[in-house]
Each structure stands twice: as structure tokens, then as C-alpha cells.
C-alpha positions in Angstrom: 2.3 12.6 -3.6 1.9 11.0 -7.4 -1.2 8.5 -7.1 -0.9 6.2 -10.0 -3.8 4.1 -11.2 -3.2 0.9 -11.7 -6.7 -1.0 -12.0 -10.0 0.8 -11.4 -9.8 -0.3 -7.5 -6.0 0.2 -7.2 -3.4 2.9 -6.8 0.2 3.3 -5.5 2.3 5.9 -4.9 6.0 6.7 -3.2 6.2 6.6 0.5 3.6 8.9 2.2 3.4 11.0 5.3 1.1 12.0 7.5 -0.6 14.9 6.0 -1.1 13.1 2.7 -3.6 11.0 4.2 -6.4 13.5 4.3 -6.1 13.8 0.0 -5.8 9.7 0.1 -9.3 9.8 1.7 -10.6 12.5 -0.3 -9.6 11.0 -3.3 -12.2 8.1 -2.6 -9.8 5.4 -1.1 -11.4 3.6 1.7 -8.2 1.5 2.2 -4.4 1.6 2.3 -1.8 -0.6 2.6 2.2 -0.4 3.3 4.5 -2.3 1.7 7.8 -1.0 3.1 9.6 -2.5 5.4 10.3 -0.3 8.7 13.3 1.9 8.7 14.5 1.0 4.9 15.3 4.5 4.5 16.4 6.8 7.3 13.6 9.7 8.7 11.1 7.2 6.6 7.4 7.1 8.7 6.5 4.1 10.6 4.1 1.8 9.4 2.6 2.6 12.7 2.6 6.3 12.6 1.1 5.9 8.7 -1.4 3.2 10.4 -2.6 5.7 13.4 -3.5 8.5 11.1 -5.0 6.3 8.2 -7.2 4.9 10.9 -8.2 8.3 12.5 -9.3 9.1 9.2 -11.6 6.2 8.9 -10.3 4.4 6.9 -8.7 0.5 7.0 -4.9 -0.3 7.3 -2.8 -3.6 6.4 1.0 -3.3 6.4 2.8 -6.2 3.4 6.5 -5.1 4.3 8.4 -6.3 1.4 12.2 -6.0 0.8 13.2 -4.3 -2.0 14.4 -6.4 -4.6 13.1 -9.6 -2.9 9.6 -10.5 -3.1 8.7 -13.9 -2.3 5.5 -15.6 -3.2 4.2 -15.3 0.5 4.5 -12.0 0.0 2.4 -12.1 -3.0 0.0 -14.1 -1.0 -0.4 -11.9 1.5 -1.1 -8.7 -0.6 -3.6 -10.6 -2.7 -5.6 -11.8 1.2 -5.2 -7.4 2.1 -6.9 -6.7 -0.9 -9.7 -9.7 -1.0 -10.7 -8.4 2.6 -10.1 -4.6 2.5 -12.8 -2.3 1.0 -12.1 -0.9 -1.8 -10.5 1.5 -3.9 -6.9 0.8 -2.2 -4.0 2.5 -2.0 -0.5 0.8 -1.8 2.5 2.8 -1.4 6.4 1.9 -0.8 9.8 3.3 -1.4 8.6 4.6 -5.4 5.3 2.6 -5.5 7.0 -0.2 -7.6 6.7 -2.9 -5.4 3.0 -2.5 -5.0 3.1 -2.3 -8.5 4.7 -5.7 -8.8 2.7 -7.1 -6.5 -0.3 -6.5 -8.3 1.1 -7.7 -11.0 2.1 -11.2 -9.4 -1.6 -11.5 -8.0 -3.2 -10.9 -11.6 -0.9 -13.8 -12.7 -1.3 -16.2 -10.2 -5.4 -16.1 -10.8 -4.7 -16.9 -14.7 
């Protein structure tokens, strides 16, 4: 797993499994969100499956599916009302953590 830091309460990462989210918790995160869509890549974890565990561990969950290639301002929108109501530090992950990236992005420009 390759956490990058992005802002001081926001990191991303390539898709995750299961047993990566006891280091995402140790690692201080109280949140995570997904922003893959389901089944984008074959043998690729279920939001679900990534929700269950993240949730055992304590901590919160949103999934932001976005298509690769094709954000949309909802999309924006939506990542920007995950991370307003999650606690913080989050972690976002998808396909190679760009989207999340982007995403952040988008939300930093749309508050000016």
C-alpha cells in the first residue's frame, strides 16, 4: 500500500484490501472512503467487503464510485459532503489513487 499525503487531513492510495486496513487505522485515519466503481477491474474487492472490515475496525466508511476518466460535478459534490461529515484524517483510495486525488482537487476549487 503507498499512502500519499495530500493535505494534512487527506491521503489516497491504489486500491486496498482487506489486510491493509489494520496499517490504514494504525496510521491515525479515522475514516475511509472508496471511489471505485464495483468490479472496474477483475478479482478487484467490493466496496462492501472493503466497507465490512473498515467498520470492524472502528472506523467510518463512505463509498464515491467514480468512473475512471469521467468525473462529473456530482461526483465532486458528493466527495466534498463525505469529507465535511466524516472524521478526520481520511483516506481515499481507487484504481492508482488519482481520482481521489482529482477530486480533492475539484473541491479546493470549487470553495475559491
Amino acid at each position: 500500500m503507498n499512502i500519499r499525503q495530500i493535505a494534512d487531513n487527506y491521503a489516497v492510495s491504489p486500491q486496498i484490501s482487506v489486510e491493509d486496513v489494520a496499517a490504514i487505522k494504525a496510521a491515525g485515519f479515522k475514516s475511509v472512503i472508496c471511489n471505485r466503481p464495483d468490479n472496474e477491474d477483475p478479482g478487484q474487492p467490493s466496496a462492501d467487503t472493503i466497507k465490512t472490515a473498515v467498520e470492524a475496525a472502528g472506523l467510518e466508511f463512505r463509498w464515491v464510485p467514480v468512473v475512471s476518466g469521467q468525473m462529473t460535478m456530482q461526483n465532486v459534490e458528493e466527495q466534498a459532503e463525505a469529507l465535511d461529515a466524516l472524521p478526520r484524517p481520511v483516506f481515499a483510495y481507487c484504481r492508482s489513487g488519482t481520482r481521489c486525488t482529482n477530486l480533492y482537487a475539484a473541491i479546493q476549487q470549487m470553495k475559491g
